[in-house]
Each structure stands twice: as structure tokens, then as C-alpha cells.
C-alpha positions in Angstrom: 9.5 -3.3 24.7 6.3 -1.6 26.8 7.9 -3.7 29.9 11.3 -2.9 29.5 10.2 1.2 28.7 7.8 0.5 32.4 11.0 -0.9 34.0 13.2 1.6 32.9 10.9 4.6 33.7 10.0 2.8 37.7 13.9 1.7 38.5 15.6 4.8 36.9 13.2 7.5 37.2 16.1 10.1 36.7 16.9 8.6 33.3 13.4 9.9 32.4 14.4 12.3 29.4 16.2 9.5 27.5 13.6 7.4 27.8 11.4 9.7 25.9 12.7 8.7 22.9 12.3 4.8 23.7 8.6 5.3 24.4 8.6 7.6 20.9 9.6 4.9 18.9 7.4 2.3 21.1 3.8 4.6 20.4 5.2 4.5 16.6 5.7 1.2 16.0 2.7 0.2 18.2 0.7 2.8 15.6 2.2 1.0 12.8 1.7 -2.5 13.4 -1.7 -1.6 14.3 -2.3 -0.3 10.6 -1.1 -3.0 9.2 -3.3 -5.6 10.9 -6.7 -3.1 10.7 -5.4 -3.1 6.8 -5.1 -7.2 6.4 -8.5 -7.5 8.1 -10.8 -5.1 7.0 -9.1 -3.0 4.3 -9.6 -2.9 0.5 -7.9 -1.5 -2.4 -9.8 1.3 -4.3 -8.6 2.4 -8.0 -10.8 5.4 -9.7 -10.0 6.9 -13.3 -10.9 10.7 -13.7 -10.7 13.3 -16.3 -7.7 14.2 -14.7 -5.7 11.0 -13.4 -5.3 7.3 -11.8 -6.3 7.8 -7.6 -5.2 4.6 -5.8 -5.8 4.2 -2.3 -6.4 2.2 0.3 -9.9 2.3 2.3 -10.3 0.5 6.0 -6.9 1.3 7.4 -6.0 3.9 10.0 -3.9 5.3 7.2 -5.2 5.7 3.4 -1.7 6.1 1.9 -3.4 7.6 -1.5 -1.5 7.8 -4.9 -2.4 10.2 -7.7 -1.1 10.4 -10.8 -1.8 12.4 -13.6 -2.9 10.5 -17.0 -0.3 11.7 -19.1 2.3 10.3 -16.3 0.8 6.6 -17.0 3.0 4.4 -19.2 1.0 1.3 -19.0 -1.4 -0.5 -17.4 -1.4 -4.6 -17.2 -2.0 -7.8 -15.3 0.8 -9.7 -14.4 1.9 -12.3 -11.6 4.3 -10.4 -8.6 7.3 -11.3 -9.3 9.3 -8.5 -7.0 8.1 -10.2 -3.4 10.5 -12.6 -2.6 8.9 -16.5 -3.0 9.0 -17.3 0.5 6.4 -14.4 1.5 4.2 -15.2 -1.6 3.7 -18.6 -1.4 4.3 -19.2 2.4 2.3 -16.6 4.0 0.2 -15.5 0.9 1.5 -11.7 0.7 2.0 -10.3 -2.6 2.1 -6.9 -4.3 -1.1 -7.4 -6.4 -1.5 -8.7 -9.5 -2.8 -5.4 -11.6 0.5 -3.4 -12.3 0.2 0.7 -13.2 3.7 2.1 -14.5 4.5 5.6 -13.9 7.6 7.4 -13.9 10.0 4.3 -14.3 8.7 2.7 -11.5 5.9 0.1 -11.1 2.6 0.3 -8.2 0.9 -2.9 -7.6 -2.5 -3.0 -7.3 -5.4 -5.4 -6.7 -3.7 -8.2 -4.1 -6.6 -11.1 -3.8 -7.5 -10.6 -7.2 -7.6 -13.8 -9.4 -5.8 -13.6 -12.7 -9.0 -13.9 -14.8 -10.0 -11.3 -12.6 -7.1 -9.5 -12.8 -7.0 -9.3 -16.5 -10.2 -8.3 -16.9 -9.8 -5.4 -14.4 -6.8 -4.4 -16.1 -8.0 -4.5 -19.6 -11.2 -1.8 -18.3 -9.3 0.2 -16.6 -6.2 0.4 -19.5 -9.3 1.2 -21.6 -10.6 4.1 -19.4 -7.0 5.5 -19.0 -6.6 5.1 -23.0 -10.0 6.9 -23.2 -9.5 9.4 -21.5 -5.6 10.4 -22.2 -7.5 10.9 -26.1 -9.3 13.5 -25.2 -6.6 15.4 -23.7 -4.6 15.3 -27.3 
């Protein structure tokens, strides 16, 4: 695409303006793509449980994409096996969507993608207790 956008801009240098929007959506995908592979190498997965909510976010990438959500939004916590990324992606190139899963609003966040299921459970079961802990004290 970069040699195409380099062709495009020495061959056709009147066609300049429309090929603003070419090199737009190059710089963004470039940007993008570069996230992703800062994320798979050096990025992990942070969960913390305050007085006032569940903060998930990711640490290491060029973007931290953060999720909040307030405890009494929560309506479960739990470990199970990812299910919702299609087989081929699981098993053939090892992505999934994590094996901790946080419900909230009718809709599901994954969490915790190289965790072990023993691990897994175990992180759920704390931090289910945490959330149940601290969604007492607010009632």
C-alpha cells in the first residue's frame, strides 16, 4: 500500500488531494497493526477491584483500551473456556478471548488470555470474592 500511495503521489502529482485520504487510512492501519504486535509481545492484562468498580485494562500497548464498570453493573464473575473465537484461531494460532469472563450489561468481557484453567479459576474465585465483598458494603 506505502508503494502504491509513493507511486501514486510521484506519477500523478496533481491527484494529490485524493490521495490524502489513501495515505489517511495507510498511517491508521500502520498505527493499528503496530498496537496489536507491541500488545502480543510485551503487553499484559491488568484487572483491579475498588470500592467503587471492576477497572480492566491493558498495560504495554500503544493503546490501553481501559474498561470500568461500576460494581453494581457486574452480574457475574467466572472461569470458563472461550467458546465465542471461532476454533480455527483458538487452536491454530493460539488466540483466544481469555479464560476469566466478567458479565455486565448483557454482554460478556474476557479477561486473562494465557491463563491456565487452574489458574483461571482460582483468579476468578478471588476476584468474584472481592466484587461480592465489596458490592455488600454498598447495601
Amino acid at each position: 500500500m506505502t508503494f502504491v500511495l509513493a507511486y501514486g503521489l510521484i506519477s500523478e502529482p496533481i491527484r494529490y488531494p485524493e490521495l490524502v485520504l489513501v495515505m489517511l487510512a495507510v498511517l491508521t492501519a500502520a498505527t493499528l497493526s503496530s498496537n496489536w504486535i507491541v500488545w502480543q509481545l510485551r503487553g499484559k492484562e491488568v484487572l483491579a477491584v475498588t470500592n467503587e468498580g471492576i477497572c480492566v485494562w491493558r498495560e504495554g500497548a500503544l493503546f490501553k483500551r481501559r474498561l470500568f464498570l461500576r460494581l453494581d453493573e457486574v452480574e457475574f464473575i467466572r472461569a470458563e473456556e472461550d467458546r465465542d473465537t471461532p476454533w480455527w484461531i483458538r487452536y491454530q494460532y493460539g488466540i483466544n478471548g481469555g479464560s476469566i469472563v466478567i458479565g455486565h450489561n448483557g454482554r460478556k468481557r474476557r479477561w486473562g488470555i494465557d491463563l491456565e484453567s487452574e489458574r483461571a479459576v482460582s483468579l476468578a474465585t478471588a476476584v468474584r470474592r472481592a466484587w461480592e465483598e465489596r458490592l455488600a458494603v454498598l447495601r
